[in-house]
KOLSE-243130 format. One record per residue (C-alpha): residue number from 1; x, y, z; residue in one letter. Coordinates in nm, 4 decimals. Layout:
<sites>
<site NUM,<X,Y,Z>,A>;
...
</sites>
This chain:
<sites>
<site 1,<11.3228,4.5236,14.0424>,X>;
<site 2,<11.6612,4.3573,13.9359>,X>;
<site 3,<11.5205,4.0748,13.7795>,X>;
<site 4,<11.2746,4.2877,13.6124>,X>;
<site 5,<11.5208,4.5042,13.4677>,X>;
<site 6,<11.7012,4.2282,13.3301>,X>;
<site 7,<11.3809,4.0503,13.1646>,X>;
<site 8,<11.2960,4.3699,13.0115>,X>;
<site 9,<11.6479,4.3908,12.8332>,X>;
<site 10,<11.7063,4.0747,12.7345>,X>;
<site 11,<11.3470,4.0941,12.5807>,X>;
<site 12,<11.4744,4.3865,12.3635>,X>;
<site 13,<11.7652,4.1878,12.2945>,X>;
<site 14,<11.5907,3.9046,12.1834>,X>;
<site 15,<11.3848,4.1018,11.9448>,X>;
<site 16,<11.7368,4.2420,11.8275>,X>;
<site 17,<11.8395,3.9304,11.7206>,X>;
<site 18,<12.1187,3.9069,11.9823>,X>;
<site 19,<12.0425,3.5444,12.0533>,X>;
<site 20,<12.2264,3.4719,11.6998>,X>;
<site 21,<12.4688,3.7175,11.7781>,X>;
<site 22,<12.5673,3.5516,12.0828>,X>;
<site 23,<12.5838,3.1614,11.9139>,X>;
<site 24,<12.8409,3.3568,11.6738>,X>;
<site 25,<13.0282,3.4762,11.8907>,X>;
<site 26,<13.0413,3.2326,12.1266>,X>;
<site 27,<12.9889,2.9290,12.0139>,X>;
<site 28,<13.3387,2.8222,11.9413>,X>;
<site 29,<13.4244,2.8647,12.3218>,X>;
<site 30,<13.0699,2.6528,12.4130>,X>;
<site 31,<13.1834,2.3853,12.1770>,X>;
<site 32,<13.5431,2.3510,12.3595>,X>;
<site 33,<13.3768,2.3540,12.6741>,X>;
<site 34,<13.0870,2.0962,12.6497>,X>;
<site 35,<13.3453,1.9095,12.4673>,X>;
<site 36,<13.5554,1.9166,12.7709>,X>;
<site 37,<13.2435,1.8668,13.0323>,X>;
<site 38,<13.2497,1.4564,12.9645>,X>;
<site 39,<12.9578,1.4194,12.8891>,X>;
<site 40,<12.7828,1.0737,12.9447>,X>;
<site 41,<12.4483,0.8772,12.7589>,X>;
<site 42,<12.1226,0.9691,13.0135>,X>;
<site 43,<12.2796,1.2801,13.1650>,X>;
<site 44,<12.0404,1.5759,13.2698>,X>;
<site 45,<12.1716,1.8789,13.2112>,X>;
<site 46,<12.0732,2.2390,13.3247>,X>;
<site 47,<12.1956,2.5723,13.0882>,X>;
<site 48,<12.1555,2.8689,13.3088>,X>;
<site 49,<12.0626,3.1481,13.1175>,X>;
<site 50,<12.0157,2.9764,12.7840>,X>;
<site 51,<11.8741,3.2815,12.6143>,X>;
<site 52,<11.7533,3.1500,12.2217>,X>;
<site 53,<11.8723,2.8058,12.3572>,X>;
<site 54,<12.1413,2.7366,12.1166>,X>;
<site 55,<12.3651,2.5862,12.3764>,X>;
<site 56,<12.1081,2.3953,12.5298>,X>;
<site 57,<12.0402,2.1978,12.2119>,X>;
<site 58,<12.4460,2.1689,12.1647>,X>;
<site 59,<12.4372,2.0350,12.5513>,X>;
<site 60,<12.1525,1.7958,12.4840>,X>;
<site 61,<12.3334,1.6540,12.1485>,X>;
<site 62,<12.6635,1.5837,12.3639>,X>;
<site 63,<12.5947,1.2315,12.4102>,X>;
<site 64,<12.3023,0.9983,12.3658>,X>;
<site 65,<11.9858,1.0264,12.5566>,X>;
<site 66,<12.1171,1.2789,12.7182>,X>;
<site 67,<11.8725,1.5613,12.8327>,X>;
<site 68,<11.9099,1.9627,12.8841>,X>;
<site 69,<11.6729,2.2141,13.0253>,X>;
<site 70,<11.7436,2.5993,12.9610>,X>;
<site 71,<11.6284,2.8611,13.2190>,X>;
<site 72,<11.6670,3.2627,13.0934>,X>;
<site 73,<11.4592,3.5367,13.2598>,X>;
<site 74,<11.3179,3.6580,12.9433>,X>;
<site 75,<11.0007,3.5272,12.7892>,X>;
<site 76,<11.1150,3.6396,12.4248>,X>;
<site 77,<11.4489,3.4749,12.4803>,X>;
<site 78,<11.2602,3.1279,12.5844>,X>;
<site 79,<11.0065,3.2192,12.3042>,X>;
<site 80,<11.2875,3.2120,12.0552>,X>;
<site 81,<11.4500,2.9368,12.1804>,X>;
<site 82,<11.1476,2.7196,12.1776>,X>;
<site 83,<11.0769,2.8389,11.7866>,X>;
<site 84,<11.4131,2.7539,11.6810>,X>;
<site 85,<11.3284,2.3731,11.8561>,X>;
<site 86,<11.3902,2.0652,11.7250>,X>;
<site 87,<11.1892,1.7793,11.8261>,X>;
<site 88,<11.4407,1.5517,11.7610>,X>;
<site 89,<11.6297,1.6930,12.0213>,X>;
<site 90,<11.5817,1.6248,12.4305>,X>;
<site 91,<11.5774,2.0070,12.5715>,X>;
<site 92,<11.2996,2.1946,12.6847>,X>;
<site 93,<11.3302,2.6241,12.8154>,X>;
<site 94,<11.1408,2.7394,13.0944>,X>;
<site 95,<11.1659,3.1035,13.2477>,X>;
<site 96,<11.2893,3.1785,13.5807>,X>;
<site 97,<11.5182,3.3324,13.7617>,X>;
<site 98,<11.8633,3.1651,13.9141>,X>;
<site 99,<11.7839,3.2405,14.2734>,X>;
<site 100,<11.4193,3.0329,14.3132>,X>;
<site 101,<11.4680,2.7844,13.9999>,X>;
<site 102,<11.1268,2.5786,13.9884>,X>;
<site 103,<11.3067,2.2220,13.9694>,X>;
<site 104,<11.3764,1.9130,14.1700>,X>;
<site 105,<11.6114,1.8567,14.4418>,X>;
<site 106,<11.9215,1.6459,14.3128>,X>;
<site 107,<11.7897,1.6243,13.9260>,X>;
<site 108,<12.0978,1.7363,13.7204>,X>;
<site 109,<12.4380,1.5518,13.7286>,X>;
<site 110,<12.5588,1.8578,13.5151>,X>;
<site 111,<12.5019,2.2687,13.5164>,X>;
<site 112,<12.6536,2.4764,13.2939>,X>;
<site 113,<12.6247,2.8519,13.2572>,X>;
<site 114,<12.7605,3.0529,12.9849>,X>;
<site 115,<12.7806,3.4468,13.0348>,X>;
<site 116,<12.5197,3.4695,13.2700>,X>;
<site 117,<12.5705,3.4266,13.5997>,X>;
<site 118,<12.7422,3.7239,13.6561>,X>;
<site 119,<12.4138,3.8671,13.6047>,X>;
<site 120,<12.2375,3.7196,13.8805>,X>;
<site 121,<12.1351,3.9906,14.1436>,X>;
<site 122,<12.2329,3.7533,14.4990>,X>;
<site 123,<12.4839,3.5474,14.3647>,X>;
<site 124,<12.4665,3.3818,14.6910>,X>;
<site 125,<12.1121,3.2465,14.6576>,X>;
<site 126,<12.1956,3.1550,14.2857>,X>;
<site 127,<12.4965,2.9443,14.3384>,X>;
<site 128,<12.2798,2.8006,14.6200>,X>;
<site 129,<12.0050,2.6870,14.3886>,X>;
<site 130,<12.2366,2.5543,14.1801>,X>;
<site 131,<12.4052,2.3228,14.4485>,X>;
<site 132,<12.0149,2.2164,14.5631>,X>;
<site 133,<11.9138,2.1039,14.1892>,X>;
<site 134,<12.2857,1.9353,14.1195>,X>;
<site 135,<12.2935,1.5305,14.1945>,X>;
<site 136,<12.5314,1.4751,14.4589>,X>;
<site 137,<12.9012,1.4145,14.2361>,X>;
<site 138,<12.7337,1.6357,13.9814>,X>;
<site 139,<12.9573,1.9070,13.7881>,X>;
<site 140,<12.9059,2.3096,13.7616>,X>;
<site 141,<13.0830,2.4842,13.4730>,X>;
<site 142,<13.0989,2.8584,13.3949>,X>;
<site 143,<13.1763,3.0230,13.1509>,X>;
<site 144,<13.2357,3.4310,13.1565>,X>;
<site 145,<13.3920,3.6374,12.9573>,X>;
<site 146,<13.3271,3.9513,13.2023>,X>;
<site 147,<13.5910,3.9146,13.4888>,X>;
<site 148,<13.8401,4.1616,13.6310>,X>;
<site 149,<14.1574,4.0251,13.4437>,X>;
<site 150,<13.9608,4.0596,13.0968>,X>;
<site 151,<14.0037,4.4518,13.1286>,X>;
<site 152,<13.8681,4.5170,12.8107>,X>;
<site 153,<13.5105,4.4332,12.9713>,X>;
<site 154,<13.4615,4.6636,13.2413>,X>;
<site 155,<13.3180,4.8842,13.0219>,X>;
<site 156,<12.9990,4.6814,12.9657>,X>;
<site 157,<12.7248,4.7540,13.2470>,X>;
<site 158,<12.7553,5.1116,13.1941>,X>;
<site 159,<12.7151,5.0210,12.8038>,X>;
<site 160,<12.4561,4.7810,12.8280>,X>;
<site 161,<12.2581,4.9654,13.1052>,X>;
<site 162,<12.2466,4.6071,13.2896>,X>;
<site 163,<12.4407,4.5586,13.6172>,X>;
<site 164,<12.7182,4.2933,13.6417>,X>;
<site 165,<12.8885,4.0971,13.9162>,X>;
<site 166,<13.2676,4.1968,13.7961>,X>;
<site 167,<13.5029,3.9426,13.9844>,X>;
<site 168,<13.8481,3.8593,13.9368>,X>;
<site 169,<13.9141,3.4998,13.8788>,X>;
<site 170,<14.0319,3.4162,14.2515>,X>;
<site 171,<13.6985,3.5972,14.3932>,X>;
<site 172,<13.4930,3.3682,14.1439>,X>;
<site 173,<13.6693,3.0635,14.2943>,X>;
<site 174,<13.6390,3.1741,14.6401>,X>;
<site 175,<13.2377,3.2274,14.5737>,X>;
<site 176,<13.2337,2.8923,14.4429>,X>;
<site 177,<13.3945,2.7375,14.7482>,X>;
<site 178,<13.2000,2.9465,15.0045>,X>;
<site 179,<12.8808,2.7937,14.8390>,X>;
<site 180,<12.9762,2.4712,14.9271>,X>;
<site 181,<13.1809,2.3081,14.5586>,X>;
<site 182,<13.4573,2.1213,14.6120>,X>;
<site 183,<13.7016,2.0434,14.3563>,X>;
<site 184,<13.6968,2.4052,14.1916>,X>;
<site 185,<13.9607,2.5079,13.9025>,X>;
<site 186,<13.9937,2.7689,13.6668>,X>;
<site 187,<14.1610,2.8360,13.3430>,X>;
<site 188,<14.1453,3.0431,13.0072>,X>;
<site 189,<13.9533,2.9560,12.6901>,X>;
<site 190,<14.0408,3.1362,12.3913>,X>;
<site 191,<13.8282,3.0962,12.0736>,X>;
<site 192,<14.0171,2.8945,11.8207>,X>;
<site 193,<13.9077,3.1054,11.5321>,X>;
<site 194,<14.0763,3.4106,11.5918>,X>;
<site 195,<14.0640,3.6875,11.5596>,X>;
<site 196,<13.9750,3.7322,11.1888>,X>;
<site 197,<14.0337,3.9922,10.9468>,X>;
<site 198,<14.0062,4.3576,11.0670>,X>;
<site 199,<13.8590,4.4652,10.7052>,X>;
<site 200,<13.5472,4.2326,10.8065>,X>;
<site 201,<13.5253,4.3707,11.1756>,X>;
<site 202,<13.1913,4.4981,11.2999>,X>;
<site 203,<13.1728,4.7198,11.5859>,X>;
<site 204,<12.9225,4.6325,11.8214>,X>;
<site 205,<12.8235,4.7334,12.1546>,X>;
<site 206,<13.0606,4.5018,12.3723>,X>;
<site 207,<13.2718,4.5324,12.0851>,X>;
<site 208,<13.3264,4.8727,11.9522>,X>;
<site 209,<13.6267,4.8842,11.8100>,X>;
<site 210,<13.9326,4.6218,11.6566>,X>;
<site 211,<14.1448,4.7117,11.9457>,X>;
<site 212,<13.9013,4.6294,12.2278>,X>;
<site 213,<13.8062,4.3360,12.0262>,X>;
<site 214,<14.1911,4.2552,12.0005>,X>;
<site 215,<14.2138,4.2292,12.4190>,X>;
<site 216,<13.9038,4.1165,12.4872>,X>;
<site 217,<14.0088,3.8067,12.2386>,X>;
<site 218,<14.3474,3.7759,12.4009>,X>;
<site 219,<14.2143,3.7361,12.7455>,X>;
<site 220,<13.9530,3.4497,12.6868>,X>;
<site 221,<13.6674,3.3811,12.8552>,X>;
<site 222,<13.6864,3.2378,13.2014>,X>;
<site 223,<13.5734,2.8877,13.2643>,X>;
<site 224,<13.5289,2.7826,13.6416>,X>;
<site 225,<13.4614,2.4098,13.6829>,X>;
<site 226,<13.3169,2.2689,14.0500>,X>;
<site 227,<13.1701,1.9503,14.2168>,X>;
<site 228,<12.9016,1.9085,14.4276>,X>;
<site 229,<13.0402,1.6988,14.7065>,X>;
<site 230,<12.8699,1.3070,14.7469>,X>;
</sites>
């Protein structure tokens, strides 16, 4: 029923438009984060949750011949991203779920995850899929802006009508370890933009207001980096 739930809203959310909401206002923090990931020519790369796939195609541009797959649970999300394609670029979308991904042992030297895992209904199984698709050496990055410290968000599941895994940053680290990452950091990514002028604010649903826009902002999003050990 969980993963059912979330298909069904992030179906209405694709025929919202939210995809393009969400490469607005996020895709400064993607950019400093793939920028950050290193990268290399050949690299396969897997975008967990990828929703219209506009990260996916950023992750697959990165370097040369590299190569990104996007998974979401919605249909209309991997419908949009695979209308909004390129064929000059090397990414594919498939749906599935984070807990039984349909992919190869060992294929990805990189996985990266941008507000979405915190979704995922066993966390446990998810982070354990991850670690089974990831090359040995290979590197996990996530990226939420829903944690504990970013107290402006706790609001959202009883917004959105979605539940959400809300951990503090310590807890996310912890969960990272106990599934088996070594070599897992943490630290604070703040969009370089700003935050803009308050006479051009738009309330939205995450957002309703300047002043929960203001600390949300301030916080950052969260961005947990881990290896998979050799």
């Amino acid at each position: 029923m969980p993963h059912q739930i979330l298909a069904a809203t992030f179906d209405r959310w694709a025929a919202a438009g939210r995809g393009a909401e969400m490469e607005s206002e996020h895709g400064d923090v993607a950019r400093q984060v793939i920028a950050g990931m290193g990268i290399r020519a050949g690299d396969q790369i897997l975008d967990l949750g990828c929703g219209s796939g506009w990260a996916t195609r950023l992750l697959a541009k990165a370097a040369a011949g590299a190569q990104a797959t996007g998974i979401d649970i919605s249909p209309a999300m991997v419908a949009e991203a695979e209308r909004l394609h390129s064929n000059t670029i090397r990414a594919r979308y498939a749906v599935g779920s984070f807990e039984k991904l349909d992919l190869a042992d060992a294929r990805f030297q990189r996985v990266f995850s941008l507000e979405a895992l915190y979704y995922a209904p066993n966390l446990a199984a998810a982070l354990a899929e991850i670690r089974r698709v990831m090359k040995p050496g290979g590197t996990l990055d996530v990226v939420n802006e829903y944690y504990v410290e970013n107290e402006g968000t706790a609001f959202w599941p009883e917004q959105t009508g979605v539940p959400m895994i809300r951990l503090g940053e310590a807890s996310w680290r912890a969960e990272l370890e106990r599934a088996g990452f070594t070599d897992v950091s943490s630290r604070r990514v703040v969009d370089s933009r700003g935050l803009g002028d308050p006479a051009h604010f738009r309330p939205s649903a995450c957002y309703p207001d300047w002043r929960t826009w203001n600390d949300v902002h301030s916080a950052g999003f969260l961005w947990l980096h881990a290896v998979k050990p050799r």
